[in-house]
C-alpha positions in Angstrom: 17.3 -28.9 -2.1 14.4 -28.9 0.6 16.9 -26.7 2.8 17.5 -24.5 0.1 13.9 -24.0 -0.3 13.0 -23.5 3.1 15.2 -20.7 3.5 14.2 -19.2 1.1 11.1 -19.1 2.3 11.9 -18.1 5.3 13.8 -14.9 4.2 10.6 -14.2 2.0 8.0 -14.6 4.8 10.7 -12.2 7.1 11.2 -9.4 4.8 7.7 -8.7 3.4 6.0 -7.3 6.1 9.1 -5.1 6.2 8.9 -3.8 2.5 5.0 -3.2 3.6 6.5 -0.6 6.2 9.0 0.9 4.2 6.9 1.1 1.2 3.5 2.5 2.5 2.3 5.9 1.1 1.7 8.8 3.5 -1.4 9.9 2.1 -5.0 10.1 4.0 -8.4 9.0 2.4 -10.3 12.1 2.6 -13.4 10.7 0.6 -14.2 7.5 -1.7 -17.0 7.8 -3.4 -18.5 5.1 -5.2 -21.2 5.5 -8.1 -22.7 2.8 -10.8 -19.7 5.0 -13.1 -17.1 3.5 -10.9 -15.6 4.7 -8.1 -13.3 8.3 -7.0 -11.4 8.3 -4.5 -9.8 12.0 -2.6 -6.8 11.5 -0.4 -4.5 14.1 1.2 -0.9 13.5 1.9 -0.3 13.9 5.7 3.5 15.6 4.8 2.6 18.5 2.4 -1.3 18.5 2.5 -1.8 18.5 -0.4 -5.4 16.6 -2.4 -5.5 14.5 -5.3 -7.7 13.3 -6.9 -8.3 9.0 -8.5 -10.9 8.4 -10.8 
């Protein structure tokens, strides 16, 4: 059972910095702006340009 559990471990600790890579966004922060509202956030993805907007 200790085996067991150390390999799976081990596959976990291997493969998440990978789904990190794969997963990532290709967007830019243009702009965050923070405010006693909250916080708003302008990023730009790097592939089409195009801006959005997070409130």
């Amino acid at each position: 059972m200790l085996r067991t559990l150390f390999s799976l471990l081990t596959v976990v600790a291997l493969t998440t910095p990978l789904v990190g890579i794969v997963g990532c966004d290709a967007d830019e922060e243009v702009m965050e702006v923070e405010t006693q509202q909250g916080e708003t956030e302008i990023e730009r993805d790097s592939e089409t340009g195009a801006l959005q907007v997070d409130d």
